[in-house]
C-alpha positions in Angstrom: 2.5 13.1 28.9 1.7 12.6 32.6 -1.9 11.0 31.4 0.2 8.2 29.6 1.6 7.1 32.7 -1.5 5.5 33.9 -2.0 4.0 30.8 1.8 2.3 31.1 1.0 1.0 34.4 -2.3 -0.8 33.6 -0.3 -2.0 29.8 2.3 -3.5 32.4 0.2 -5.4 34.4 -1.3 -7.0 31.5 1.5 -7.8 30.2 2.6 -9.4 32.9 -1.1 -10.9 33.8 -0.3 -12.6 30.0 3.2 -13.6 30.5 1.9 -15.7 33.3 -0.9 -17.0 31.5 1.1 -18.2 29.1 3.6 -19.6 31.1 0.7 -21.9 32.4 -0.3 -22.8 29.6 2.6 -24.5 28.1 3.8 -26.8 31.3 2.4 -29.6 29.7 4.2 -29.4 26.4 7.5 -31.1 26.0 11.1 -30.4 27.0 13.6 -31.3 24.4 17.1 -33.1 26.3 19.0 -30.0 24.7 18.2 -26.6 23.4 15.0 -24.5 23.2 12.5 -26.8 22.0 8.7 -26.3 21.5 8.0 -26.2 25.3 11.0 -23.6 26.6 10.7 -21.2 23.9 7.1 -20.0 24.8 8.5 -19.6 28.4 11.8 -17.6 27.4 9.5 -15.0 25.6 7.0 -15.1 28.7 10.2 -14.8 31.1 10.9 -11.5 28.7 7.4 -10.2 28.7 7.1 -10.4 32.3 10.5 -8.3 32.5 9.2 -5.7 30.2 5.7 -5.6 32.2 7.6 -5.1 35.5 10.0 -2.8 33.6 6.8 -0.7 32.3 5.1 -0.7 35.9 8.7 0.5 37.4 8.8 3.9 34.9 5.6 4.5 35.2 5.6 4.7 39.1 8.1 6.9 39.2 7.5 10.0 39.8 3.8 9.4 40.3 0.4 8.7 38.8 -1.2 12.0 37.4 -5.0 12.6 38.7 -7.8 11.2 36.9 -9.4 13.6 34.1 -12.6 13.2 32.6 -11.6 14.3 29.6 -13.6 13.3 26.6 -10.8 12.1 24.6 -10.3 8.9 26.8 -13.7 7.9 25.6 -12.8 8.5 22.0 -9.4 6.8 22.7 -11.2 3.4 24.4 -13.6 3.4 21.8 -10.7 3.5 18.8 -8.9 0.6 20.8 -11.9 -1.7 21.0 -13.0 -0.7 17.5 -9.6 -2.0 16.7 -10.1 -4.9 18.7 -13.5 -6.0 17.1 -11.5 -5.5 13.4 -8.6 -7.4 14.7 -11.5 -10.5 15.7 -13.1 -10.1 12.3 -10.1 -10.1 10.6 -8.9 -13.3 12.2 -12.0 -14.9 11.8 -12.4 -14.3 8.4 -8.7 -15.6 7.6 -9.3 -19.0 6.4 -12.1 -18.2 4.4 -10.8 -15.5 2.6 -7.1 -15.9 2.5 -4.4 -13.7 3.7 -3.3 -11.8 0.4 -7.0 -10.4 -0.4 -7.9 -10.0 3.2 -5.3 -7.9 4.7 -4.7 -5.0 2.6 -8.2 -4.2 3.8 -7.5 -4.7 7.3 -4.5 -2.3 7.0 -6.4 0.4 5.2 -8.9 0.2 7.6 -6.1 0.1 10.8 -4.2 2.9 9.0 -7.1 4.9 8.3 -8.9 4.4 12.0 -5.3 5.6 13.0 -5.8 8.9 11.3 -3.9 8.7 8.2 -6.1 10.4 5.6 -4.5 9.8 2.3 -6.0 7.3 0.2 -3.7 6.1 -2.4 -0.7 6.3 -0.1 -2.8 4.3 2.2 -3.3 1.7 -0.3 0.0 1.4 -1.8 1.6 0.9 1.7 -0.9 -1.5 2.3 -0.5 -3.6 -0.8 3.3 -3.6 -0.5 3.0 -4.5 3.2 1.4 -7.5 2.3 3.1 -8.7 -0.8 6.1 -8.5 1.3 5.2 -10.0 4.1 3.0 -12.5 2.1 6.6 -13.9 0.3 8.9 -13.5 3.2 6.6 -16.1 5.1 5.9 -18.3 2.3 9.2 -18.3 0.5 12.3 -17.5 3.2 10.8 -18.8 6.1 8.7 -21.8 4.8 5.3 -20.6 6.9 3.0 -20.9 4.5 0.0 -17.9 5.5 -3.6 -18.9 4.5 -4.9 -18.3 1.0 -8.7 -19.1 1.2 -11.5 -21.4 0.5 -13.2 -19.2 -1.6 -11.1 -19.3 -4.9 
């Protein structure tokens, strides 16, 4: 437990590296006369971020950093996140081409399974059913209509 701590520190200073990034970024878009509009929204949930980072930093400090290991799992452990990092890219990439209902039950059975989930069919099923779900919430109750593909 005391190697995640220096984990939480460096995941709150990106997250508050990002919640001024973003904050930035969206000066330039407009202020509605009343409300949240399109510009103060993306700084409310930067405003947030940046408390959680700070929050995150704050716990993890206290009570100390643990001493570095050179244990061979933190290898294994960076290489699953950036793994999951290049998938995440592909899958993102490949979006619009594909389409979102063929294309993600693949990236979650690939996610899930990288994870360490080892049954197949239950694998699959949640995966389907995630993204049938999610695939008519979006399009149907909220009106966000998620990319189908160019290919069919």
């Amino acid at each position: 437990m005391k190697n995640l701590k220096r984990v939480d520190l460096w995941v709150g200073v990106g997250l508050m590296a990002l919640s001024i990034a973003v904050w930035l970024m969206t000066a330039s878009l407009p202020v509605p006369e009343r409300g949240i509009g399109p510009g103060q929204y993306p700084r409310v949930i930067s405003v947030m971020m940046f408390g959680l980072g700070a929050i995150q930093i704050g716990t993890s400090l206290r009570g100390g950093l643990p001493e570095r290991s050179s244990d061979r799992t933190y290898v294994t452990q960076i290489g699953r996140a950036l793994l999951l990092a290049v998938i995440s890219l592909v899958y993102v990439r490949l979006l619009n081409l594909i389409g979102f209902p063929l294309l993600t039950p693949f990236f979650l059975v690939g996610i899930i399974r990288l994870f360490g989930y080892k049954k197949w069919k239950t694998n699959i099923l949640v995966s389907v059913i995630s993204t049938a779900v999610i695939f008519v919430l979006f399009n149907i109750v909220f009106m966000v209509f998620l990319p189908v593909g160019r290919l069919f």
